[in-house]
N, C-alpha and C positions, 0 to 999 in steps of 0.2 A: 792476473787473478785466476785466469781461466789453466794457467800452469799449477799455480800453486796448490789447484782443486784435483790434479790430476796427479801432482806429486804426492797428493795426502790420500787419496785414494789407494796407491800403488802399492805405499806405506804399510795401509792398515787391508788392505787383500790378504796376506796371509796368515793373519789374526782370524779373520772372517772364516776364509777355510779353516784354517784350525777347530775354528770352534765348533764348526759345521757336521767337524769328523766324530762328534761324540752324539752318538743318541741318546743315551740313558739320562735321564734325572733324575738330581738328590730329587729325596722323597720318602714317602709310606710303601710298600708294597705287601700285598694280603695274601695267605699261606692258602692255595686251594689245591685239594687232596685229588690226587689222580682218578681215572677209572680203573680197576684194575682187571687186567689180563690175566691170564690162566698160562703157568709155564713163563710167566716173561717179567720182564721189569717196566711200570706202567708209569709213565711221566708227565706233568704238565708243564709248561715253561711258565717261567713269573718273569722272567725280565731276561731281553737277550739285548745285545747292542753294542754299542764303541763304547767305551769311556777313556780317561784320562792317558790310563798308562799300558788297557789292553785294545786292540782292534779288532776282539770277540770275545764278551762277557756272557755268558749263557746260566742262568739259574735254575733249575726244576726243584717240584715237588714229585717224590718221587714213592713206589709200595710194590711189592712183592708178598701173592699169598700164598703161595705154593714153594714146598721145600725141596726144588729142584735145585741143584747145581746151574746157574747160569755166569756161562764164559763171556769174558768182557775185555777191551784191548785201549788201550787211551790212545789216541793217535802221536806223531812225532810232531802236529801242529799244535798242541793243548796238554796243558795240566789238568788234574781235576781232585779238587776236595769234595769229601761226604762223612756229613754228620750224619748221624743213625736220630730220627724223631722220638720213634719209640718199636720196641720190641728189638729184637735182638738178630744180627747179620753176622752171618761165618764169613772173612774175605779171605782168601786164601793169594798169595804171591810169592816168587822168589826162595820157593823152598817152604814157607813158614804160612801157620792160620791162628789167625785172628777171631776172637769172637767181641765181637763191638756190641757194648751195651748203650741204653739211650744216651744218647749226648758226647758218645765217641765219637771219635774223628779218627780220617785216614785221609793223608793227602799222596796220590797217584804221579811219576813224572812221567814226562813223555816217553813213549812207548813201551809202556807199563803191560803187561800180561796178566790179566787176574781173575779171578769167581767168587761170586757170594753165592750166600745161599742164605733160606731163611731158617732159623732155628728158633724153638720153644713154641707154644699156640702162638695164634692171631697173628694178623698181617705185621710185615715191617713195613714203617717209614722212614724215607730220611731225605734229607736237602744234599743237593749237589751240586756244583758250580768248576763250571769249566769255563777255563780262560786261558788265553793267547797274547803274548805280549807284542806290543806295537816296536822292540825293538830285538835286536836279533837273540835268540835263547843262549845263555852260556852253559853248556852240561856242564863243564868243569869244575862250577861254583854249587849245583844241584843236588850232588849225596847220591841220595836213594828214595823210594818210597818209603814213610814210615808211619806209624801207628801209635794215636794217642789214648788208649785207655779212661775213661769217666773216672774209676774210681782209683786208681794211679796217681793223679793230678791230687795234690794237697788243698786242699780246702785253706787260706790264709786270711782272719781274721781282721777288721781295720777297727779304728777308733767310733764311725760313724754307725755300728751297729749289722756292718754289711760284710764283703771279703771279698776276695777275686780268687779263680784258680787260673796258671799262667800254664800253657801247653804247649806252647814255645814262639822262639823267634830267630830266624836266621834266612839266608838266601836258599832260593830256589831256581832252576833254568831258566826260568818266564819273569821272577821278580829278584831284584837286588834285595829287597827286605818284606818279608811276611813275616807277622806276629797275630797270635790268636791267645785271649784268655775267655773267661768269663766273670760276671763281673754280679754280686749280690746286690743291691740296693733299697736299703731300708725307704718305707714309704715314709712320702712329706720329702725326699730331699734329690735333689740335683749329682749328677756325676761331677759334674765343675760348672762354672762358669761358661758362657759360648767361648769358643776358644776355634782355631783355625791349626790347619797343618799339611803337611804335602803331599801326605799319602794319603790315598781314599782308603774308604771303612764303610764295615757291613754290619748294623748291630743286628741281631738275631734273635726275637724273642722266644725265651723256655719258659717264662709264667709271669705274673702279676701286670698291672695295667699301667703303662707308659705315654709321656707323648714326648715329641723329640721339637725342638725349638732350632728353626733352617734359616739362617738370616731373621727374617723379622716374621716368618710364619710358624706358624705351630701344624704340625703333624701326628698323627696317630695313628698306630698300626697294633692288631690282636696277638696274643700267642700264635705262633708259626709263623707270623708275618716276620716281615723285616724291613731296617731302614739303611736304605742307601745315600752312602754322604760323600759328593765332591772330594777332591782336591782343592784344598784351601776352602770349602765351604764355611761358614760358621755353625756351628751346632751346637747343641747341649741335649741330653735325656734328662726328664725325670719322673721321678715315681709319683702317679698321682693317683694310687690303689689304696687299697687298707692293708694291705702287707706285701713283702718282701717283692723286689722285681726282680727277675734273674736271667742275665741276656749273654751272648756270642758277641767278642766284639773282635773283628778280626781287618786287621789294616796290611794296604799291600800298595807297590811301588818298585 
């Protein structure tokens, strides 16, 4: 008997660790706005940790109010995305600049050379998230850094009174598959059913009032905030606002 407790032990040790290695939980997390700096780029971290598929996930909320030129370099260990909150970021790289209106996106690869800067009145904001994959980087599968434009992206209508606009999906050095859209949703209704799948996802709220259904709990998070969801978790969003909900839904693996 006293074998067969050691055989099952020995068994499930590396499950144990496993599981051990991820700190982050699905969940709620709430959007809190930096202090901001003079001349720099002012950040708060919302969530940093292991999860599933990287072995350093880092999120900030991030503001810039001064329209200096600031130089910035992504390391050879991390990628990094950044949506712009609100107001308007010059990012310059690779020869070419950008001017990211709210709800642009820019996704950085490792060892990325770049500067924003802030352009038009009032501070910018935007979400950032740097990650590290737990397996080793492929450059060769990776591209380039590129540039997703707000109003670029087609707005695509659906039956349930809502639309999604798709901004892409393809591999990067850190993930075999990244996919990002945005997704409308008429209030009173659900994105689907709970539903599970193998890559984890980040919804990202830009307006109206949500709560997300994690297994058998209910969560809630404001504009700015966001939810973070497992690998294989169960989950569903729905709109339980008086109008339109309009979120980032961005999965990666």
């Amino acid at each position: 008997m006293q074998k067969l407790k050691t055989l099952l032990l020995l068994l499930l040790l590396p499950i144990t660790i496993l599981a051990q290695q991820d700190s982050v939980l699905s969940g709620a997390y709430k959007w809190k706005t930096a202090i901001p700096i003079i001349d720099k780029i002012s950040s708060s971290i919302l969530l940093e940790g292991t999860v599933h598929d990287f072995k350093w996930m880092q999120i900030t909320s991030n503001v810039i109010t001064s329209a200096k030129k600031i130089k910035q370099h992504v390391a050879a260990s991390y990628e990094q995305l950044i949506i712009v909150k609100s107001g308007s970021l010059k990012i310059s790289f690779n020869g070419f600049s950008y001017n990211l209106t709210a709800n642009s996106a820019v996704i950085l690869l490792p060892g990325q050379k770049y500067s924003i800067k802030k352009t038009g009145k009032g501070a910018v904001e935007f979400f950032a998230m740097k990650y590290s994959s737990k397996k080793q980087a492929d450059a060769k599968r990776g591209g380039k850094s590129f540039v997703k434009i707000w109003e670029g992206i087609p707005f695509k209508p659906n039956n349930n009174g809502g639309g999604r606009r798709d901004f892409f999906e393809q591999p990067t050095p850190m993930q075999k598959r990244f996919e990002m859209h945005v997704t409308t949703l008429k209030e009173g209704l659900k994105s689907h059913e709970p539903h599970t799948h193998r890559a984890e996802e980040i919804v990202w709220m830009l307006e109206g009032e949500t709560e997300m259904q994690l297994g058998n709990a209910i969560v809630k998070t404001a504009v700015g905030g966001f939810y973070y969801l497992g690998s294989n978790v169960s989950h569903a969003i729905k709109n339980i606002g008086t109008k339109a909900a309009t979120y980032f839904a961005f999965q990666f693996e």
